[in-house]
C-alpha positions as CSV (number, residue, x, y, z in Angstrom):
1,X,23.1,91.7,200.0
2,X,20.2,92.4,197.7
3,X,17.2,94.5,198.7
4,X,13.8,93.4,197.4
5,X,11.1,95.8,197.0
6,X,9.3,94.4,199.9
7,X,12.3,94.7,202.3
8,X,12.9,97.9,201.4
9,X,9.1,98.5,202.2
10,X,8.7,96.6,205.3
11,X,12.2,98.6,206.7
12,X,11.5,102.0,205.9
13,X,7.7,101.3,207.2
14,X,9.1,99.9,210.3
15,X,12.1,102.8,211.1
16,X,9.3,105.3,210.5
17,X,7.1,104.4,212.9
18,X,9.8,103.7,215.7
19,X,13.5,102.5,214.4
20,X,13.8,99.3,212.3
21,X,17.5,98.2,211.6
22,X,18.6,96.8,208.8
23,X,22.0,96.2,208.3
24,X,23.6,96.6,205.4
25,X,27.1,94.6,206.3
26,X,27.4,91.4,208.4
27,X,29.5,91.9,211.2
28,X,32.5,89.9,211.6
29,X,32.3,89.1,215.2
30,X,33.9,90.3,217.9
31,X,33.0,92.0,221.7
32,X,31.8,94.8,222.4
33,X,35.4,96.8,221.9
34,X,34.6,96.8,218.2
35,X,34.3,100.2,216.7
36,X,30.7,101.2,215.8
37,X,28.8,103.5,213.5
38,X,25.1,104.1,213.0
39,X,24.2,105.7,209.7
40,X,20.9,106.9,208.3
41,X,19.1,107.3,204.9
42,X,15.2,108.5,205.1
43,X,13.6,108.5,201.8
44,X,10.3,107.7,200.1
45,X,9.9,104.2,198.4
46,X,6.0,105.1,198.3
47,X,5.5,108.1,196.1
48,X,6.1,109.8,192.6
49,X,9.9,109.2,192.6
50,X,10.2,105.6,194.7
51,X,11.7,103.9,191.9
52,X,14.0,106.5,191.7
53,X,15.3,106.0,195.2
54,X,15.3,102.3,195.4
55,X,19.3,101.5,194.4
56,X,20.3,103.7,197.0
57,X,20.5,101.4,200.2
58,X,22.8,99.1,198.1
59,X,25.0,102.0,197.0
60,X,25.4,102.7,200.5
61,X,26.4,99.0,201.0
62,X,28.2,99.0,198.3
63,X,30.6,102.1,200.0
64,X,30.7,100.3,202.8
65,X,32.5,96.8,201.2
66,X,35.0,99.3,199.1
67,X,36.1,101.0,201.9
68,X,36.2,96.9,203.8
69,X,35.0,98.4,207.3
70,X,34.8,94.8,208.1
71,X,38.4,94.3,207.6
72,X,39.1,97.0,209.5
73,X,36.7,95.6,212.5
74,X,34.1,98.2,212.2
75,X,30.7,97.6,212.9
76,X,28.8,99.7,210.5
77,X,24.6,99.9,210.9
78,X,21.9,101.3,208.1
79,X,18.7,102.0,209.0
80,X,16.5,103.1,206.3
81,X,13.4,105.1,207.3
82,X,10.6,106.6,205.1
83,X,9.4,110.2,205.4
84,X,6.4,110.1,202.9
85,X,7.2,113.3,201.5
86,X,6.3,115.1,204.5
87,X,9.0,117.6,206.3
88,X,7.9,116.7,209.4
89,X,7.4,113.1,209.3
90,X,11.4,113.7,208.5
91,X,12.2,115.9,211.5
92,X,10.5,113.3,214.0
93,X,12.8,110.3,212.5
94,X,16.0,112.1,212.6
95,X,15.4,113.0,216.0
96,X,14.5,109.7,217.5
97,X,17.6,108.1,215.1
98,X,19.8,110.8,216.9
99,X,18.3,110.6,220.4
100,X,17.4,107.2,220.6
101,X,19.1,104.9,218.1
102,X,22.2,106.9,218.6
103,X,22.8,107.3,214.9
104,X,26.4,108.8,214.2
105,X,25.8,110.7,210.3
106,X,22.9,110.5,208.0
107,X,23.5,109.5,203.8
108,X,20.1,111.6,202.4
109,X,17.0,112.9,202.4
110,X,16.0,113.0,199.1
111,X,13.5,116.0,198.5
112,X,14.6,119.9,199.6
113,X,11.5,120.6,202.1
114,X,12.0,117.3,203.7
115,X,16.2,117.8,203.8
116,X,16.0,121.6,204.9
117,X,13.9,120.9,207.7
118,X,16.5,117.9,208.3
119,X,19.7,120.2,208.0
120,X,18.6,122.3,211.1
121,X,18.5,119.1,213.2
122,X,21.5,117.7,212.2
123,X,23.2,121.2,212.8
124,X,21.4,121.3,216.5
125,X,23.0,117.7,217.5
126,X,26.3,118.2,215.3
127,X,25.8,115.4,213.0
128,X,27.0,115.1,209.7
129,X,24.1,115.3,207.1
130,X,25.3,114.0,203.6
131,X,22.6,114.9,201.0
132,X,22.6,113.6,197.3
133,X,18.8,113.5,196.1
134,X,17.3,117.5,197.0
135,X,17.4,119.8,194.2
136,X,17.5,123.5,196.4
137,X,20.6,125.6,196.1
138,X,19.4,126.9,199.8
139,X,21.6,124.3,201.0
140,X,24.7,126.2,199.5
141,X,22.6,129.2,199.9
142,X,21.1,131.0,202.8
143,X,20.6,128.0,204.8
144,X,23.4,126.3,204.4
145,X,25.3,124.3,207.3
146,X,28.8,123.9,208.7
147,X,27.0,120.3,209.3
148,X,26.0,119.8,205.5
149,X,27.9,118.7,202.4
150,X,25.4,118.8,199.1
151,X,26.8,116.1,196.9
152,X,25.4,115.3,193.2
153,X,23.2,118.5,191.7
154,X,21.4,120.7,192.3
155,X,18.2,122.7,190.2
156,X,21.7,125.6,189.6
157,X,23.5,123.2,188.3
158,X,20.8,121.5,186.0
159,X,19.3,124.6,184.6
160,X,22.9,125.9,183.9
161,X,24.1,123.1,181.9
162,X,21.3,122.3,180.0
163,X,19.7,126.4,179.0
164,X,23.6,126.9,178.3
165,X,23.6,123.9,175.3
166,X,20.1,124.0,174.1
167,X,20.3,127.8,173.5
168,X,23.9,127.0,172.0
169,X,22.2,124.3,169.7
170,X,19.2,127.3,168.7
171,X,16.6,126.5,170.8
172,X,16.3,130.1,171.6
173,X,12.5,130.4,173.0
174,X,11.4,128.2,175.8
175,X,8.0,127.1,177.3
176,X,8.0,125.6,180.9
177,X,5.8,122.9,182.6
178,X,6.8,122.2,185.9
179,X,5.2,121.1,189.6
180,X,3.9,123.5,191.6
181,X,6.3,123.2,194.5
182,X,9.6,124.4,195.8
183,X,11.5,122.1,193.2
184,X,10.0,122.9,190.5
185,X,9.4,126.4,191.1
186,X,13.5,126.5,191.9
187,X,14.1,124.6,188.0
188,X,12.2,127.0,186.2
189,X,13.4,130.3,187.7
190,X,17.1,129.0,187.5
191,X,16.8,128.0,183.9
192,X,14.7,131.0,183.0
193,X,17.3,133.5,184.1
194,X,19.9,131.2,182.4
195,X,18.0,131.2,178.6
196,X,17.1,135.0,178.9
197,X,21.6,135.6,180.0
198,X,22.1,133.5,177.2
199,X,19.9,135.8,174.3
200,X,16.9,133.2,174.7
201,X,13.3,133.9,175.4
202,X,10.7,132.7,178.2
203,X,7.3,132.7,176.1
204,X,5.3,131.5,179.0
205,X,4.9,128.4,182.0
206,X,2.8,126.3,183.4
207,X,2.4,125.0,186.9
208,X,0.5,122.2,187.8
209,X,-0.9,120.9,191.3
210,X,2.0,118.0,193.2
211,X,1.5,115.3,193.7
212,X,-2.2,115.2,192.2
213,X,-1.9,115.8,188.5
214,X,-2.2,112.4,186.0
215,X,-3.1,114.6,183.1
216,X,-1.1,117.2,181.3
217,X,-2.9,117.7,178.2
218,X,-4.1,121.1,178.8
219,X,-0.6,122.3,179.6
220,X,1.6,120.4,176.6
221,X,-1.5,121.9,174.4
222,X,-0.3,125.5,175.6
223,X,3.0,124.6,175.3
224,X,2.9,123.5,171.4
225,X,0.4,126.3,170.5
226,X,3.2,129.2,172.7
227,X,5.4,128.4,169.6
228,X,8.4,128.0,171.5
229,X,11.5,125.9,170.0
230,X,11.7,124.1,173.5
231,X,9.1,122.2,175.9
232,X,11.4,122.1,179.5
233,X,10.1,119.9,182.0
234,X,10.5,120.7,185.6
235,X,9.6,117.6,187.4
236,X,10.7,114.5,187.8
237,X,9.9,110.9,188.4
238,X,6.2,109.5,187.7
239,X,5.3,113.2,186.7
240,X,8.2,113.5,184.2
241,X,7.4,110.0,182.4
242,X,3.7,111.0,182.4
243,X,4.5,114.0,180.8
244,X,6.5,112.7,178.1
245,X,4.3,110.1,177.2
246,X,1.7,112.4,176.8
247,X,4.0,115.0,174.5
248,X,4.9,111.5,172.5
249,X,1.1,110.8,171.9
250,X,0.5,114.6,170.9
251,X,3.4,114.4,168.7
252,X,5.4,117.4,170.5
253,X,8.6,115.7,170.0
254,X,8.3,115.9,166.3
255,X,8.0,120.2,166.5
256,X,10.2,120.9,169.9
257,X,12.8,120.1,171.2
258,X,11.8,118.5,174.7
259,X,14.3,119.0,178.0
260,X,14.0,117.5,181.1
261,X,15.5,119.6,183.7
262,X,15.9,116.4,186.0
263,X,15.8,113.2,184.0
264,X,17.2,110.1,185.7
265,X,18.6,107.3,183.0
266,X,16.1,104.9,185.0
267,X,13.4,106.8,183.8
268,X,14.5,106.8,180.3
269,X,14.3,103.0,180.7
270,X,10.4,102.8,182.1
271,X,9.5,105.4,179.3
272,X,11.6,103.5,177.0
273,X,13.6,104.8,173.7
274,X,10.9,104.8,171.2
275,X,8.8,107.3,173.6
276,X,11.9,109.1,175.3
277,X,14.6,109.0,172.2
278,X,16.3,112.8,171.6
279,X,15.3,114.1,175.3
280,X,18.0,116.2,176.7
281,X,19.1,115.7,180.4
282,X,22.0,116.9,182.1
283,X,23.7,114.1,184.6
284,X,26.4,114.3,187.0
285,X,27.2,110.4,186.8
286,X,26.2,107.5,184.1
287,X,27.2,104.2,184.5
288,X,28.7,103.9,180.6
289,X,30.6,107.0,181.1
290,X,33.5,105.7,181.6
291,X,35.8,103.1,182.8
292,X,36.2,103.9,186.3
293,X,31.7,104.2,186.1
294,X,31.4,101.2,184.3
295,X,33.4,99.3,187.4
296,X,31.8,100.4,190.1
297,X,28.5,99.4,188.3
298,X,29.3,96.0,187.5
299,X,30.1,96.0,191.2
300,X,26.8,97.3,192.5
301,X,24.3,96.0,190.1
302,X,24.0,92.3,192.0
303,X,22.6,93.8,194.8
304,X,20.0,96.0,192.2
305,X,20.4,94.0,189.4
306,X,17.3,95.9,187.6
307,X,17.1,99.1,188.8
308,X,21.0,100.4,188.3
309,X,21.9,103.1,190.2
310,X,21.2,106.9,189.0
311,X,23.1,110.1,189.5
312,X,21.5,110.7,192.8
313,X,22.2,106.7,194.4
314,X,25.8,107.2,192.9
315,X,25.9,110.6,195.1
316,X,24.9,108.3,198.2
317,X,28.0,105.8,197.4
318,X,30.6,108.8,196.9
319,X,29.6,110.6,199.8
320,X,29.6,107.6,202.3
321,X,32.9,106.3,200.9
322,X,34.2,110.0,201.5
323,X,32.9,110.4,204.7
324,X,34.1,106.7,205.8
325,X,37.8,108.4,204.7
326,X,37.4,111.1,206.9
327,X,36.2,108.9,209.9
328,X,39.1,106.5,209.4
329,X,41.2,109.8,209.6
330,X,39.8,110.8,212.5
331,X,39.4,108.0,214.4
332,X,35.8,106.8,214.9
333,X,35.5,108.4,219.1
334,X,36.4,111.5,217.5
335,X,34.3,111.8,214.3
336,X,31.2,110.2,216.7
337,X,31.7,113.4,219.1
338,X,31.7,116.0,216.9
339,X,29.6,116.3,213.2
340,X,30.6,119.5,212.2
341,X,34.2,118.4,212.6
342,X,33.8,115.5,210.3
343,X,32.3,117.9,207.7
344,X,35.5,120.3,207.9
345,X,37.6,117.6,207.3
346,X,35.6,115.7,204.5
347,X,35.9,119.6,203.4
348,X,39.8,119.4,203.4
349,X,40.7,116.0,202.0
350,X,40.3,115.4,198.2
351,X,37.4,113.3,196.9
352,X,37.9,110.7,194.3
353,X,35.6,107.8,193.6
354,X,34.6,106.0,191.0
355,X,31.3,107.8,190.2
356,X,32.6,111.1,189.9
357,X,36.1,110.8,189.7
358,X,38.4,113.6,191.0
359,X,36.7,116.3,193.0
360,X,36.5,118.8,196.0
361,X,34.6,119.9,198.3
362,X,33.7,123.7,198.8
363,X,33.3,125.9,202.2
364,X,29.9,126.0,201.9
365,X,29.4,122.1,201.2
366,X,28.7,122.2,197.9
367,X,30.6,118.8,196.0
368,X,31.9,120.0,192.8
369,X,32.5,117.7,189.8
370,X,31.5,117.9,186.0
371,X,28.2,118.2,184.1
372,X,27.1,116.1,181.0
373,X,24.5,117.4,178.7
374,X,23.5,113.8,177.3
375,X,20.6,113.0,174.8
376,X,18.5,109.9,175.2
377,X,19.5,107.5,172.4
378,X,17.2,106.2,169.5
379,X,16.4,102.5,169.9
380,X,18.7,101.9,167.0
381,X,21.9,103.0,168.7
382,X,20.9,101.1,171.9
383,X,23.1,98.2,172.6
384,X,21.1,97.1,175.0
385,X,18.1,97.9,177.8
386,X,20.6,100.0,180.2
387,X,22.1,101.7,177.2
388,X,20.1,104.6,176.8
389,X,22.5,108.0,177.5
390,X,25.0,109.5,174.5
391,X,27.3,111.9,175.8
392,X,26.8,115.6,173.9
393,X,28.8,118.4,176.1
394,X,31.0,118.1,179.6
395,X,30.3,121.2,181.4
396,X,33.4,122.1,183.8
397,X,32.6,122.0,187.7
398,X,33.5,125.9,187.8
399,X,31.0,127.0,184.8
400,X,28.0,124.0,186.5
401,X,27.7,125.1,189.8
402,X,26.8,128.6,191.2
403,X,29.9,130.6,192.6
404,X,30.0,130.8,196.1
405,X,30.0,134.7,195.9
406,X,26.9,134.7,194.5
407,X,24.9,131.9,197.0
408,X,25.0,134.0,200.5
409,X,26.1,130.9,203.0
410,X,26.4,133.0,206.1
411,X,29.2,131.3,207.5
412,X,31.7,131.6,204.2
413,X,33.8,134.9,204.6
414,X,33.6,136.7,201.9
């Protein structure tokens, strides 16, 4: 089933304001025996990164059809709700999906304020919160959950992989421009202390007011004249593709090398290559990666057929198909009466999917896999529109991530 914008729109706007349904399987009949589960995603189809988060109710459909939980006589609900980028517009849908709508696990919610404040209400009514867009290690960190799994990446993770390469590759002196919020606050600081391990130098940052800043001239103009070798970008969405634009028009691309800590490859295709060609992103899933990607796209992409699926909808498909396993293990009575025990076990069972292939889960719910430092292509060596991602370095899940020693989750022994 394909979701047009406007659906998308009228469902999150209607679970928001009191608990619109939409389903994202036809159920296959049946009495009221059938086994039933109630899932969750609150996101923001409004804002800087809506685009960004439209493919990932389809994902979730998509997890649902490979795993055939109407084959197996499961009646499996979505409702989609829409938290504006406000923490607490978050916290008062998950409580009335969990109190009232009797919603079993929720897929995401895609920014770090908005999913911290979420964790401790998931981990108060032992749910299972699954979480693929938010950037904050605090979720493997200090606040981390026996109730949480962190799939995808996180702002560790990004700034590892790519300060790593770029300093490898001799951009050895860095100037930041970044949002002037927890995120991007989180990016620079990570990749900082990553350049500087590496031999590199910080020459200077710049932090600009989210979500109200159109214009970045003053900062890319402080950037260029710092003399460093890189421009890093730590934002994303409408504020990352602003910001390039503008460093295409001031010619900044042509004297530094320009990285965007979080780049999705569907904003590489709204910029487009002429304007994006030669960026440097790291990525935890691509759709041409491989063969095992390029199947589950060609699956998906009818029910998104323009927007394909980034790193962070892929992380919604993986983690509901993993989860599904772990329910089906269980048995659905179980897995609906206790969250935390469906965690442990998604914990203890292998992942494998075809997104991120072969994986594991760790004690303190961070999802492990592999980075890829890619570069965006030049319009020459594009095959076609969705082609836009060559593959320079695989980082291994062990060197990516930050060791568990070193992220303080209170409940992990040490």
């Amino acid at each position: 089933m394909a979701l047009t914008r406007r659906q998308a729109l009228a469902t999150t706007l209607g679970a928001a304001a009191g608990g619109s349904i939409l389903r994202a399987q036809a159920q296959t009949g049946g009495g009221s025996a059938r086994p039933k589960l109630k899932l969750g995603i609150i996101t923001d189809l409004a804002g800087p990164y809506a685009d960004l988060n439209r493919p990932s109710m389809a994902c979730a459909q998509q997890a649902l059809e490979d795993f055939d939980t109407a084959g197996r006589g499961w009646d499996v609900e979505i409702l989609l709700g829409q938290h504006f980028d406000k923490a607490d517009n978050a916290v008062t849908i998950a409580r009335q999906w969990f109190d009232r709508e009797g919603v079993d696990a929720l897929l995401d919610v895609n920014t770090s304020a908005t999913s911290l404040a979420v964790s401790a209400v998931a981990r108060e009514k032992n749910k299972p919160l699954l979480l693929s867009g938010p950037g904050t290690t605090e979720l493997t960190g200090k606040q981390c959950s026996p109730n949480t799994v962190h799939w995808t990446w996180d702002t560790y993770m990004l700034a590892r992989s790519s300060g790593t390469a770029v300093v490898r590759r001799g951009g050895t002196s860095w100037f930041f421009v970044a949002a002037d919020y927890s995120f991007g606050q989180q990016l620079v600081r990570d990749a900082s202390a990553v350049v500087e391990a590496r031999g590199g130098k910080v020459l200077g940052s710049s932090f600009y007011p989210f979500p109200t800043t159109t214009d970045f001239s003053s900062l890319l103009v402080r950037a260029k004249s710092s003399g460093a070798k890189v421009l890093a970008l730590g934002n994303a969405g409408a504020d990352m593709q602003n910001c390039i634009k503008q460093a295409h028009e001031f010619g900044l691309n042509r004297s530094m090398t320009i990285v965007s800590l979080l780049t999705y490859d569907t904003d590489v295709r709204v910029l487009g290559l002429e304007v994006a060609q030669n960026l440097m992103t790291t990525q935890a899933y691509y759709w041409d990666l491989n063969d095992r990607t390029r199947a589950f796209n060609a699956r998906v992409k009818p029910k998104t057929p323009e927007l394909w699926p980034n790193m962070a909808n892929a992380g919604i498909y993986a983690q509901t198909l993993h989860y599904l396993k772990a329910v089906a293990d269980m048995g659905i009575p179980a897995a609906k009466a206790d969250g935390a025990a469906v965690i442990a076990r998604m914990k203890a069972m292998p992942t494998d999917d075809d997104c991120f292939g072969p994986g594991r889960i760790r004690e303190d719910g961070r999802k492990l896999h592999p980075g890829y430092l890619m570069q965006v292509k030049t319009p020459a060596e594009s095959r076609e529109k969705h082609d836009v991602l060559k593959l320079l370095e695989t980082v291994s899940p062990e060197e990516a991530f930050r060791p568990l020693q070193e992220g303080g989750c209170p409940f992990v022994k040490a």
